[in-house]
C-alpha positions in Angstrom: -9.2 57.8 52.1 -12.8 57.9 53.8 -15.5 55.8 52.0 -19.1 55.3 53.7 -20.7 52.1 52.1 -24.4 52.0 52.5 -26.7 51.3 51.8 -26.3 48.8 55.1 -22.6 46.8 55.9 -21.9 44.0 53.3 -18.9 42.2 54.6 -17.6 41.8 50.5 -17.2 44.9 50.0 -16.2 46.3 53.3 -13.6 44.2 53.1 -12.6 45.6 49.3 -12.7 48.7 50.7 -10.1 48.6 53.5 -8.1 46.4 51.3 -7.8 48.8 48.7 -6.6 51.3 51.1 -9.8 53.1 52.4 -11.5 54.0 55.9 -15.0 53.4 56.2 -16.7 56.6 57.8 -20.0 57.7 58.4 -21.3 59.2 55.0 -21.0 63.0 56.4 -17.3 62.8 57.0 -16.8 60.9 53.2 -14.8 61.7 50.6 -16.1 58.9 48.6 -19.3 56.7 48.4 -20.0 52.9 48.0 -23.9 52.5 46.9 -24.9 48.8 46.3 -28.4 49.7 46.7 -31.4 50.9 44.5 -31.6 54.5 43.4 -35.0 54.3 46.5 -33.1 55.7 49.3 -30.0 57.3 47.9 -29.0 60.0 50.2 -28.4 63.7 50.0 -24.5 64.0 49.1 -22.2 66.2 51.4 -20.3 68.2 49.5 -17.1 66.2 50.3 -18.1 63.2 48.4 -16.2 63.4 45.3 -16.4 59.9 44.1 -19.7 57.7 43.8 -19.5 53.9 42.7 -22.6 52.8 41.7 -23.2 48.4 41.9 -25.4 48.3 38.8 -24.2 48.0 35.0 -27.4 50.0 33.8 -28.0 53.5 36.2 -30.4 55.1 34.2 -32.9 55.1 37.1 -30.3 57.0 38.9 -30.0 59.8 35.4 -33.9 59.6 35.6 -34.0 60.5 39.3 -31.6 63.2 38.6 -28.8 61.9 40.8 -25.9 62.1 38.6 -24.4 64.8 38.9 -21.2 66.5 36.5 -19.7 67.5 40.2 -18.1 64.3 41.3 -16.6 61.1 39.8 -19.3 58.3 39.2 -17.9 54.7 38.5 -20.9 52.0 37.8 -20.4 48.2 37.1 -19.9 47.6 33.8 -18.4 44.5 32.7 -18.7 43.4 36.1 -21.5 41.1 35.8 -20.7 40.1 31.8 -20.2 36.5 32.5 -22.9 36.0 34.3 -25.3 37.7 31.9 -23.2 36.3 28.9 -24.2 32.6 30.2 -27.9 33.4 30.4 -27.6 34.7 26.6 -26.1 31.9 25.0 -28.4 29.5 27.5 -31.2 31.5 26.0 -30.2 31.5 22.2 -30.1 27.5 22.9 -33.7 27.2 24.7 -35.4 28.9 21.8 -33.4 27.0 18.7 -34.0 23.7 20.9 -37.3 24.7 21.6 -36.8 23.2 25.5 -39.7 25.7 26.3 -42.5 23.8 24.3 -41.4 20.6 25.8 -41.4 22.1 29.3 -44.6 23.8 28.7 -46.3 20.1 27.1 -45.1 18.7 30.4 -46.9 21.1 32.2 -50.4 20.4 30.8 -52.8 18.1 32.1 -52.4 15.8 29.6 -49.0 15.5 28.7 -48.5 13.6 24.9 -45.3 13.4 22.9 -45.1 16.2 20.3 -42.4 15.5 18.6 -44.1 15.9 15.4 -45.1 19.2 16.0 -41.6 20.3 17.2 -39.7 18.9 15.2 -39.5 21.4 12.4 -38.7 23.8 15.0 -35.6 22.8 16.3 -32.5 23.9 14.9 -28.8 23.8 15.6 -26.5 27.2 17.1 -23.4 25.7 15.9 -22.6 26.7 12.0 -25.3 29.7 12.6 -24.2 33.9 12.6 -24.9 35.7 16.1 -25.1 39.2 16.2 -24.5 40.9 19.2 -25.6 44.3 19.3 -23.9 46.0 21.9 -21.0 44.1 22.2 -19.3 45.6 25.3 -18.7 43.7 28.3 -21.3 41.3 27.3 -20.7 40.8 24.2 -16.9 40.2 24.8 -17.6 37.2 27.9 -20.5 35.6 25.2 -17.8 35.4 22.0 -15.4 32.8 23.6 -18.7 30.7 24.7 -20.6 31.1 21.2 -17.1 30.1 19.2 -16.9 27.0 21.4 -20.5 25.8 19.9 -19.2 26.6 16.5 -21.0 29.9 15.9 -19.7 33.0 14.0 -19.8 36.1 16.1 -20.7 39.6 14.2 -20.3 42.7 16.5 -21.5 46.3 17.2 -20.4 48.6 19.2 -20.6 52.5 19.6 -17.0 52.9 18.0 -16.9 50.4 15.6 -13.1 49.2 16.8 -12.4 45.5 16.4 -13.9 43.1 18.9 -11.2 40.9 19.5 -13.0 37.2 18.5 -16.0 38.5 16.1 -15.9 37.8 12.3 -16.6 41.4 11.6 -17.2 45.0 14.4 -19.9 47.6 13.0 -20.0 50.8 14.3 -23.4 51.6 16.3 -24.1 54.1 13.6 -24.4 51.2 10.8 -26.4 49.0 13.3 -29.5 48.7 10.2 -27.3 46.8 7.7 -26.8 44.0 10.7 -30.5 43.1 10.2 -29.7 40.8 7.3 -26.6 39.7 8.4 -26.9 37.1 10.6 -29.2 34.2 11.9 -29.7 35.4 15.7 -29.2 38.2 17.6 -28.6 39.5 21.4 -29.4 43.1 22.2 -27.0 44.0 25.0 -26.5 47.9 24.4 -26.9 50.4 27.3 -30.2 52.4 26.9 -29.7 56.0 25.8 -31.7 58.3 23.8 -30.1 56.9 20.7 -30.4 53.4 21.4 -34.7 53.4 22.3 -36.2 51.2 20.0 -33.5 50.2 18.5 -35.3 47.0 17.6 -38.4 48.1 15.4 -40.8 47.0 12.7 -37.7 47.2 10.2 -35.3 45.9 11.9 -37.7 42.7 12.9 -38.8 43.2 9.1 -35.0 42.6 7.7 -34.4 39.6 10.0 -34.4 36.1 8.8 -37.8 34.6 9.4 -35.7 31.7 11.2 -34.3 34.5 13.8 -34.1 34.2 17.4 -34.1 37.2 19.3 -32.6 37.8 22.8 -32.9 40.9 24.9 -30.2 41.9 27.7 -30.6 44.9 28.4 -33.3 47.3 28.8 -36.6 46.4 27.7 -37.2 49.8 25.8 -34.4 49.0 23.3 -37.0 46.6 21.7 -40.6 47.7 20.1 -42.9 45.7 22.1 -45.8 46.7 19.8 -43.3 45.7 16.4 -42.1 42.8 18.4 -45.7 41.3 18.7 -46.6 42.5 15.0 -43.7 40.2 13.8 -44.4 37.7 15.7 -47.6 37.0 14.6 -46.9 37.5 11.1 -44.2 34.8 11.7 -41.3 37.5 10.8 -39.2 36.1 13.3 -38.9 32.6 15.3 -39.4 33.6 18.8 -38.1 35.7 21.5 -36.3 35.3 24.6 -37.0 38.6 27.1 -35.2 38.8 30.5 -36.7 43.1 30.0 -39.0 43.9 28.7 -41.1 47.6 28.3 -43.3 48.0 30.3 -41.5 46.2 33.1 -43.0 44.7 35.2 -45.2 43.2 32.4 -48.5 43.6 32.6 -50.7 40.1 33.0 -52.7 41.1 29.9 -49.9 42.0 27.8 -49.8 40.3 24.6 -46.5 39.1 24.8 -47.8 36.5 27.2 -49.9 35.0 24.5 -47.2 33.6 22.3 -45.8 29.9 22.4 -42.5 31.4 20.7 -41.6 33.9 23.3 -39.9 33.3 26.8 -40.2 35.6 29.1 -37.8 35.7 32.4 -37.9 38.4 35.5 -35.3 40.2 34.9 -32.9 37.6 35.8 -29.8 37.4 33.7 -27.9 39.1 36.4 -28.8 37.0 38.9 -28.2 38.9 42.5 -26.5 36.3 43.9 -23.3 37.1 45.1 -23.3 39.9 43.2 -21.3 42.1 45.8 -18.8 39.4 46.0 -18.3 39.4 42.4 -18.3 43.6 42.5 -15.9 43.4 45.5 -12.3 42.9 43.2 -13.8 46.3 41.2 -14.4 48.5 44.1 -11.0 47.4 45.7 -9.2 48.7 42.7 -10.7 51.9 42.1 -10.4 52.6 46.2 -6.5 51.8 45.3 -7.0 53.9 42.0 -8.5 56.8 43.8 -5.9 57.1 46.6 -3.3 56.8 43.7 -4.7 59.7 41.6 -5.2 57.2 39.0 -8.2 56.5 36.1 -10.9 54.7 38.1 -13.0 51.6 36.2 -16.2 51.5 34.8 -15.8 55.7 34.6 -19.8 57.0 33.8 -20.0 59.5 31.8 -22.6 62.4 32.6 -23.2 64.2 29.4 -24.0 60.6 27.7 -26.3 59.0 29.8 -24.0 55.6 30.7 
């Protein structure tokens, strides 16, 4: 099998490649194509490319560009990267309940003074609390095992509704509004489709306990940024903890900046290093799948956007 790998030679997954039974070719003589770069500089297929893996989890810059195409086979990275984005979560649910921020941000002032007074009503435990996980794919699945360990109950939705092996409960992404009031925190790690924009609005911030934490994952748009600063200053919710956020880049003037109660990281969760070393083991098997005239991994589908 002939696989071009571009956008420049990484020796992870050139290696993957040939181990998985494949021939690395320039891209006009390809039958298939290994893209670990942005969606700036993705080239003009031939028309012998029949398989495209993507290196990202979320493509929709590559929908939006109007690369994906019903022609070929694309394969993305989902689940790829859900440990390392499942550790950021559960790290994140833990800096806002034990309010690390405001003591790294006292420390940062020029006159630092113990504030323990002020914090302390703050604070509160994870373990013995209800996590909701709202889009509990590959995510979702890597966070449950870690969130149990601290003692936490795990509710889950997903776009089928089947059992997620570890949660209490599994709600079907149609009955996403009656999760609101059903548990204490909650991680937004759904893929961003039509369906899923604003999924977190004025009523669903409205139905959330007062004591909620809320953690974003995965594409800022999935969260109201205008509801999410209403609530916030009518104390609806406890505080945020953003690694997206809409707009993205955030603007220096933005409200959001304002609050003591929200974090804000730079789209970091998935942390690029060694990220084709951790792709590598995916792209090997669907190279072996491929030559096999097997199902590849991570399969995208066209017609829904992910």
């Amino acid at each position: 099998m002939r696989v071009h790998l571009g956008p420049d030679h990484d020796e992870h997954l050139a290696a993957a490649i040939v181990e998985g039974g494949g021939t690395l070719v320039p891209l006009h003589e390809a039958e298939a194509l290994v893209w670990h770069g942005d969606v700036d500089g993705f080239p003009e297929l031939p028309a012998g490319v029949r398989w495209v893996q993507l290196a990202f989890a979320g493509i929709e810059p590559f929908f939006r560009a109007g690369i994906i195409d019903p022609d070929r086979i694309w394969t993305n990275a989902s689940g790829v990267y859900a440990d390392n984005v499942a550790e950021y979560a559960v790290g994140a649910l833990l800096v806002g309940l034990r309010q690390f921020h405001g003591s790294i941000a006292a420390a940062a002032r020029p006159v630092q003074r113990w504030q323990k007074p002020v914090l302390d009503p703050q604070v509160r435990m994870l373990h013995g609390s209800t996590v909701a996980i709202v889009g509990c794919g590959g995510i979702g699945r890597a966070m449950i095992p870690r969130l149990r360990a601290l003692g936490v109950d795990v509710v889950a939705v997903n776009y089928s509704g089947r059992p997620v092996e570890g949660a209490s409960v599994t709600f079907p992404a149609s009955r996403t509004a009656e999760v609101w009031t059903m548990a204490d925190h909650f991680v937004v790690a759904a893929p961003a489709t039509a369906d899923t924009d604003r999924l977190v609005n004025a009523e669903a911030l409205d139905a959330m306990p007062d004591t909620a934490w809320l953690v974003n994952v995965a594409r800022g748009n999935l969260v109201d940024s205008d509801a999410l600063v209403d609530a916030l200053r009518g104390g609806k919710i406890a505080g945020a903890v953003l690694d997206v956020t809409d707009p993205e880049p955030l603007p220096d003037d933005h409200l959001l900046w304002t609050f003591d109660n929200v974090v804000i990281t730079p789209h970091v969760a998935n942390t690029r290093t060694g990220l084709n070393a951790t792709l590598a083991p995916t792209v090997r098997e669907n190279v072996a799948r491929f030559i096999a005239g097997e199902q590849l991994i991570a399969l995208v589908d066209p017609a829904a956007g992910y």
